[in-house]
N, C-alpha and C positions, 0 to 999 in steps of 0.2 A: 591378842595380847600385844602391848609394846614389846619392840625391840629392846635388848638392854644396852644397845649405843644406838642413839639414833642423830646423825649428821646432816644437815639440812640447809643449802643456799650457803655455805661454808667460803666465807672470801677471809684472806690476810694479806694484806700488803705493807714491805717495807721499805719505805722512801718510794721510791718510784717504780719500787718490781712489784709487779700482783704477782704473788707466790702462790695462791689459790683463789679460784673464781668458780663462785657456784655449784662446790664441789655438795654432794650426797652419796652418803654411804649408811650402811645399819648391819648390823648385828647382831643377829638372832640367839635365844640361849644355846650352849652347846653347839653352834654353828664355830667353824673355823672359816675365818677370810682372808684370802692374802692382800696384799697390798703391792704392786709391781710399779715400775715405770724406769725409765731411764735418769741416772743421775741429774739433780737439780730440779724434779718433775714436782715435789713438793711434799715428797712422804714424810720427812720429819716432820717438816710445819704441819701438817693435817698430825702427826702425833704430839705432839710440843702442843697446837691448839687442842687436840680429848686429854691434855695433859697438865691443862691450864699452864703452862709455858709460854704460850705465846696470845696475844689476846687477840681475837676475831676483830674485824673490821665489819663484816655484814655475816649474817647466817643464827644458828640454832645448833647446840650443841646437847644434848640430853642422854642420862641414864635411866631406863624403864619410865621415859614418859617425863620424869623430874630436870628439870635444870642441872648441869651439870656443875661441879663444883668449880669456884672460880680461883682457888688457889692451891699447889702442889699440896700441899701437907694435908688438906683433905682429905684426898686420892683416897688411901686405904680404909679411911670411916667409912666413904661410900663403895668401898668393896674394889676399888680398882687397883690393880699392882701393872707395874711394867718394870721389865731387862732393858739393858743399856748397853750398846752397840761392844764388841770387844769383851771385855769378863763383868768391871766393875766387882771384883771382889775387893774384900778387906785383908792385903799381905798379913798383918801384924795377929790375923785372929785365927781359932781353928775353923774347923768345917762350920758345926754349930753353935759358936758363936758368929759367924758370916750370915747364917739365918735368924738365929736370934733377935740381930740389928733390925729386924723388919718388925719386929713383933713386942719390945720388949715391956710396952704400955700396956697389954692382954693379959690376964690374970692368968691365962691356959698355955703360958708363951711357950712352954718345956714341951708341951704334947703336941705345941703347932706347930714347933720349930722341928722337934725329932719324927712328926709324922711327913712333914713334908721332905726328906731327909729319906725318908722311906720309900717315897710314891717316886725318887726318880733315883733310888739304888745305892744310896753312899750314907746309910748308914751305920754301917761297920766301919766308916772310918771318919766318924762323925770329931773323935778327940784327935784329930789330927791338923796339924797346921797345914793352910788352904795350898799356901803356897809350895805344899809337899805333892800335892796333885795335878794331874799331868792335864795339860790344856781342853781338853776335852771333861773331865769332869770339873773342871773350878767353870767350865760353863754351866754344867747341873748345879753346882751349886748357886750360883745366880739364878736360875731358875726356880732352886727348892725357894730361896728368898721370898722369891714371888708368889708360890704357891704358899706359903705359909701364913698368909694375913686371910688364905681359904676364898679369895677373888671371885665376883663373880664376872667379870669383864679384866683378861690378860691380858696384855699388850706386850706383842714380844718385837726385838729392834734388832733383825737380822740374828736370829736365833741358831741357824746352821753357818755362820760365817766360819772358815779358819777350821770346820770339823771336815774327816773325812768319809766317804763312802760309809762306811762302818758306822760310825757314831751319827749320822743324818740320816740312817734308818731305823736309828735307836730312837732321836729326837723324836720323827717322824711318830714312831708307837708311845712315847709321852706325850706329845700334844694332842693326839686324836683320843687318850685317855683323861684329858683334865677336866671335861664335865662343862666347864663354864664357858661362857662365849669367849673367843680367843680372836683378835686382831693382831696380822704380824707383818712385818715389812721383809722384804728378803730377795736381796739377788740370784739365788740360785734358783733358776727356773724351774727345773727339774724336781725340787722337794715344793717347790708354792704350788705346783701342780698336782703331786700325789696328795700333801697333806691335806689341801682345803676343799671345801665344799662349795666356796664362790671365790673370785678372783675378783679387785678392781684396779682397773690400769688407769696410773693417774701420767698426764703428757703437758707440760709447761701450764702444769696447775690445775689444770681439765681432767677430767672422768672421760675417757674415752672408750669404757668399753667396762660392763662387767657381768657377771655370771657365772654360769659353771667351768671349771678350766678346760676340757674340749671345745667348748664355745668359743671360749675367750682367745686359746691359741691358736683358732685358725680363723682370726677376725683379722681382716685386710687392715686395719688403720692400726690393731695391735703388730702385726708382724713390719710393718714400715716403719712403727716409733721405735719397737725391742724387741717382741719374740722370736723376729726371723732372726737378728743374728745370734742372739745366743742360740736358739736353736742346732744353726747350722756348725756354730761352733763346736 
């Protein structure tokens, strides 16, 4: 079977920086991958590029085999949703209308937006204004967002950022429950390692290492670009 992301000779360069060179990555269904590297290493461009954001220079971008879609508004026809660093809610709306926004072109919008709404716990406070919820769930909410277009490739942008201990083992049992293949980028090393199933460490644009997270964290060129100090930290 194809993968449902599959990455492939992945270069972008702007003006004079090669931001990505030769990168490969894939996606398997129901696989979670994390995505690590040290600040400036290229994780957003490598998501901006599966995001149609940013346009390749050389490489092969595909979903289940198919080309990927070459412009943002696509994304959700072919089934891809992604979160946005920070909350990215809507102050002005309630909980389910914040979800709604994803969905509102769907004929079944009521059942996607209130089921998704469900699957990560704030439903009971679905008639409430977002900005009445305390920073840890206006993140679920961003998240139900994305779950509600029912994705089959999620793409999450530092998903445990700003949460504590408590709520990043909460996260941790919603992501390992979402079914579809899941790519996430995230500095806490700690949760990219319990949550996923493969790690790829990307180092001034380069794939320098990827695998299972046991593997990955006690790989020499990984612990000298990032693991060892956060680690040690």
């Amino acid at each position: 079977m194809e993968p449902r992301l599959s990455v492939r000779g992945l270069g972008v360069r702007f003006g004079g920086l090669q931001a990505l060179t030769d990168v490969d990555l894939e996606v398997a269904d129901g696989e979670v991958v994390g995505l690590i590297g040290p600040n400036g290493a290229g994780k957003t461009t490598l998501f901006n590029a599966v995001c149609a954001l940013v346009k390749p220079d050389s490489g092969v971008i595909e979903l289940a085999g198919a080309p990927a879609p070459r412009r943002p508004e696509q994304l959700p026809a072919a089934g891809v949703a992604r979160t946005l660093q920070g909350l990215g809610v809507l102050p002005g709306l309630t909980v389910l209308e914040n979800v709604l926004v994803s969905v509102l072109r769907r004929p079944d919008r009521q059942a996607q937006a209130t089921a998704a709404l469900d699957r990560v716990g704030l439903l009971h406070r679905a008639a409430e204004p977002v900005v009445a919820l305390p920073y840890p769930e206006q993140k679920r909410v961003a998240l139900a967002r994305a779950l509600a277009i029912r994705p089959s490739l999620l793409l999450l942008d530092e998903p445990a950022g700003g949460l504590g201990p408590a709520d990043v083992q909460d996260l941790s049992g919603l992501i390992r429950e979402v079914g579809c293949a899941v790519l996430l980028v995230e500095h806490n090393v700690d949760f990219v390692m319990r949550v996923c199933d493969r790690v790829v460490v990307l180092d001034f644009g380069r794939v320098i290492a990827t695998g299972p997270p046991d593997q990955v964290r006690q790989d020499p060129a990984v612990e000298e670009a990032y693991l060892g100090i956060e680690v040690a930290r």
